[in-house]
Phi, psi and omega in degrees: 000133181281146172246110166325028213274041157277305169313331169288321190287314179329294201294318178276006169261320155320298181292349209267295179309297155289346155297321172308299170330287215302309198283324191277315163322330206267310217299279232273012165224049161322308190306328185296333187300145158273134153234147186245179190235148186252320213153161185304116186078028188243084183258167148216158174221178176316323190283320163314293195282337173262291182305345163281332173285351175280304189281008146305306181272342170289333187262331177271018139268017192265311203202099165283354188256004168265175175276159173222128165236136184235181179288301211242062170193162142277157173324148163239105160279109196285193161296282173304088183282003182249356133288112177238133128314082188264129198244171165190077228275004185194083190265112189075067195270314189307343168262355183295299210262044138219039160032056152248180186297150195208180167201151173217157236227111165264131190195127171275065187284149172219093193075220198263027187264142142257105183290291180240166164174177178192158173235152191238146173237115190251330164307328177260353212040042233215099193240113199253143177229139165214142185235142169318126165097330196228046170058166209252145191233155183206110204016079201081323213241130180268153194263128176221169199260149192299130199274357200274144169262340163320137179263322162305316151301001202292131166249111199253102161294146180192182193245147174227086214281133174316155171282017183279310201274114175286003189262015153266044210291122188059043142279012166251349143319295181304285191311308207294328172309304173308320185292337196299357185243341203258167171293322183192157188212120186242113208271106155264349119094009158208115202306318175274013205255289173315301177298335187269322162313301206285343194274345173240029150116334181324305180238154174277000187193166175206158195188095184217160153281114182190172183306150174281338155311295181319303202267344185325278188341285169331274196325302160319294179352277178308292171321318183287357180226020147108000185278158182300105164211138187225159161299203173267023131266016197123307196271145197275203180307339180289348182235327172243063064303007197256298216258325185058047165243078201279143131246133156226138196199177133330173177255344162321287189289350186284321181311295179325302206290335211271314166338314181264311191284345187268032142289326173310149157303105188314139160271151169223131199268000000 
């Protein structure tokens, strides 16, 4: 059976779209959440765990036999193992639970492929979609990655993590070698957020460690609207999907970031 999965992206943008209701209810009484702590610099909230229960049971009404793996649940391995789902139903929950912009983040893999995907802005109403082949989109309207090349203009996203998380060994090291050259550096406090900034021109680059559920989409995005993505050494999906030590840019600032980043110790994933 051929599966439409144009007709798949329609649907998870729908559903993506009543996740956002579901998520803006919690968001416009933030103080009230209850949270619990997963880890340092780690939340979760009520509002996390009921939109991942939503778009869960709305997408294995899509398919009950693909697989899903999300942030507040364990994986569900399906009949179809080579359809997954990746979900991450509240992406930049520390801003969400400060009544900042926050996003959630859908992504379809088939085997080591990202077929489809979207990052949802429900605050902004701001719904970026990308499909293999058929470009990166921002509510309708297509998206291409920032054409400048000057490294004095370069505007760069990154993450800037507590000293509780160890999974930054020198990242304000790091950082201060990149600002000292570039035009600006910006904290978007969400990893699929960011990536969807460089794909529609907002930063010319990002450049963080964090999971690969949070960025699939995002990473698609970004390819789909001509942009770079490598780990902070070069190397492709086979490794920063694994290790989740991302550039996604321009093809300008990738040269820069990747320049500045191959002093680090290679991670292996």
């Amino acid at each position: 059976m051929t599966i439409d999965y144009d007709l798949i992206l329609d649907e998870m943008v729908a559903i993506a779209r009543d996740a956002g209701t579901l998520t803006l209810e919690h968001f416009r009484d933030f103080r009230a959440l209850e949270i619990g702590i997963k880890g340092p610099g780690d939340f979760v909230s009520d509002a996390d765990r009921e939109a991942e229960q939503l778009i869960r049971k709305r997408l294995f009404a899509i398919n009950p036999d693909w697989s899903l793996t999300g942030e507040e649940f364990a994986p569900v391995d399906g009949a179809d193992p080579e359809h997954r789902w990746l979900v991450d139903p509240i992406d930049g929950t520390t801003n969400f639970l400060n009544g900042q912009h926050y996003t959630i983040t859908i992504a379809l893999r088939r085997g080591q492929e990202t077929l489809c995907g979207l990052v949802y802005n429900p605050v902004a109403d701001e719904m970026f979609t990308a499909s293999k082949g058929g470009g990166a989109w921002l509510n309708g309207d297509r998206v291409h990655v920032s054409r400048s090349t000057e490294v004095g203009l370069m505007c760069v996203g990154t993450g800037l993590p507590t000293p509780g998380l160890q999974l930054y060994p020198g990242a304000y090291q790091r950082l201060d070698m990149i600002r000292s050259n570039i035009g600006a550096v910006r904290v978007v406090g969400s990893a699929a957020n960011s990536c969807a900034y460089v794909a529609a021109g907002r930063l010319t680059g990002y450049y963080e460690e964090t999971g690969f559920v949070d960025t699939a989409a995002g990473i698609l995005l970004v390819e789909e609207a001509g942009g770079i993505v490598t780990d902070w050494w070069g190397r492709g999906p086979e490794v920063f999907e694994r290790t989740g030590a991302l550039i996604v840019a321009n093809p300008a600032t990738h040269a820069f970031l990747l320049e500045q980043l191959r002093s680090v110790p290679r991670k292996e994933p």
